[in-house]
N, C-alpha and C positions, 0 to 999 in steps of 0.2 A: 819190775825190771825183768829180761830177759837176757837172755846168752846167746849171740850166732856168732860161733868160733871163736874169736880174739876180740869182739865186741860184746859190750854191754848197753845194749838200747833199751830205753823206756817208752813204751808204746800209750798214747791215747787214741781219743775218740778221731782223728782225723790226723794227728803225727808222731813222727816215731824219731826221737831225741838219742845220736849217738854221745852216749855218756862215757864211755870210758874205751882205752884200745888197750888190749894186755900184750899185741906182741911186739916182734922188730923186723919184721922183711924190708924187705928194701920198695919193693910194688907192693899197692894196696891197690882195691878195689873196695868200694864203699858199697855194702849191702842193698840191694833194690828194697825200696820203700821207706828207707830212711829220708827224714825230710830235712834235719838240719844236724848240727856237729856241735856239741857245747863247747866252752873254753877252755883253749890248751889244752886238747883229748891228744893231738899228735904235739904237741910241742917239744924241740929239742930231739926227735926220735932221728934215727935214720933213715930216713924217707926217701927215696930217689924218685918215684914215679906213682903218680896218683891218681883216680881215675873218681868220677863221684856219677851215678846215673841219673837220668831223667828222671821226673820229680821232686827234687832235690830242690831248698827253698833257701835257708840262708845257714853261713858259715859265723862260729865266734866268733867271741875277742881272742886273738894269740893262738887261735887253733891251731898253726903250722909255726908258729914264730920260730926261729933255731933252729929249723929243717934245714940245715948248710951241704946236706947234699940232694936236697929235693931239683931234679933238674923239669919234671914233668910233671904239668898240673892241667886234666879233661874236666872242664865243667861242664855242665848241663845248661842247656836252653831252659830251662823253668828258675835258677839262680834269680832273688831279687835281693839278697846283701850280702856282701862281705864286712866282717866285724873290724872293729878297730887290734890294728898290731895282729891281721890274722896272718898273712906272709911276712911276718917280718924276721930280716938277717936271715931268708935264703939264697943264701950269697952263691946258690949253683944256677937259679931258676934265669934263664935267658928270655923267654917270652913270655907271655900271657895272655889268652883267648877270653877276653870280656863277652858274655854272650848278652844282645841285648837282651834289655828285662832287666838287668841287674840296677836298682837303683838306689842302693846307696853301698859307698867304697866308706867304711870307716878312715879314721883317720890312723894315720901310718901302717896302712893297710899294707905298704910293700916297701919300708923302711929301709934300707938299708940292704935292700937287693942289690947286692953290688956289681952284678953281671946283669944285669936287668938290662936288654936293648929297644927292646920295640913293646909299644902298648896300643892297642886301639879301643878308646873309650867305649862304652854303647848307649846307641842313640838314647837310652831311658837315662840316661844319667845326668843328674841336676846340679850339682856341688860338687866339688876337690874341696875333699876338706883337709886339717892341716897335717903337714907330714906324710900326705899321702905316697912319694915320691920319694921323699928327703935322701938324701947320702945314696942314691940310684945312680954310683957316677958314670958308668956304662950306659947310662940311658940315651939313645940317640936320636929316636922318632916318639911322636906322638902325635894320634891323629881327635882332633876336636869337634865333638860333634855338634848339630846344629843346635840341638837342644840344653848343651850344657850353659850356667847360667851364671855360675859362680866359682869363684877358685880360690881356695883359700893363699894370701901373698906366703906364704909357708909349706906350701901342695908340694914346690919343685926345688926346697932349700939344699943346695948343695949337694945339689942333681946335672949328671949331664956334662958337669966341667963348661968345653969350650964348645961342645959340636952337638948340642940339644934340637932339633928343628922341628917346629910346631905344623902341621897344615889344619887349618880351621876350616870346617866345612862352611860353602859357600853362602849359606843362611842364615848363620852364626855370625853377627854384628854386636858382639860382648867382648868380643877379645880382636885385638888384631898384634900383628910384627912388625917391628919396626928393629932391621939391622941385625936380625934375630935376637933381640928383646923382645918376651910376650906382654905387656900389655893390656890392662882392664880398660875395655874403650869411652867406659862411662867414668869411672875415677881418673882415670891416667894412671891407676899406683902400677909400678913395675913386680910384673909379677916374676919374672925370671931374664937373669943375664947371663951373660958367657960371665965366666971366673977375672977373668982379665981381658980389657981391650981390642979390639979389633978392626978394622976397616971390615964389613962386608954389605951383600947388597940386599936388600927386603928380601924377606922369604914368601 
């Protein structure tokens, strides 16, 4: 183990594991060369603005969970997972920059972001798995990319309310909308509705 400033990294032959954060700023900046974040290193902190640099590989379980005022989150183009429950109940964080590459979103990776508006998947992304979304009731866009393949009927529970709207990229014949209902095109199972009824026209 070693020391750089407020973290505690463990370095081997090829990555370097941040294990522990000693302090409370509001901005972090995630040390160069660090490659992933163990579980719930920031969880519950005051967090508002977070930055993590190129080469950066994957993030825990709960890393940020209870971050309620994290409003800013910079990932890196080299990201290929986010852990299960690692944004969840940051009830400040409005958007998020999926870089492609990332290919798996644990499950209730962004639980309960309750100002959560706009997500765009990326293209490497294969599975919504369950919870991924849940109780995101601000959530209003989501863009589906060609390659997504599977969604868990649980990905968007009690997401969204009445004004959730999907666009599935054009190559993408897994899901379609009907009335803004999402749709598994190979099951039929209803993977998300508006909360209560409506008249509207295909998305």
């Amino acid at each position: 183990m070693s020391i750089a400033g407020n973290f505690e990294i463990r370095k081997n032959v090829v990555t370097a594991s941040l294990q522990k954060y000693f302090g409370d700023e509001e901005e972090v900046t995630i040390p160069e060369g660090v490659t992933d974040i163990a579980n719930a290193v920031f969880a519950y902190k005051s967090l508002k603005k977070l930055v993590i640099p190129e080469g950066f590989m994957w993030l825990g379980s709960e890393t940020f969970c209870g971050c309620g005022d994290l409003e800013s989150v910079t990932l890196p183009s080299t990201l290929k997972r986010i852990g299960n429950n690692c944004f969840c109940r940051c009830r400040s964080l409005k958007e998020i920059a999926i870089p492609d590459g990332v290919e798996i979103i644990g499950s209730g990776a962004f639980l309960e972001c309750k100002a959560l508006q706009k997500v765009k998947l990326p293209a490497s992304i294969r599975r919504l798995n369950a919870n991924v979304f849940a109780r995101c009731h601000e959530l209003r866009s989501i863009f589906i990319p060609e390659g997504l393949e599977t969604i868990d009927e649980k990905a968007f529970f009690d997401a969204g309310e009445n004004d959730l709207r999907f666009t599935i990229a054009e190559g993408n014949k897994n899901f379609v909308v009907k009335e803004k209902r999402l749709i598994d095109a190979h099951t039929g199972k209803m993977l998300w509705e508006p909360s209560t009824s409506s008249d509207g026209e295909d998305a």
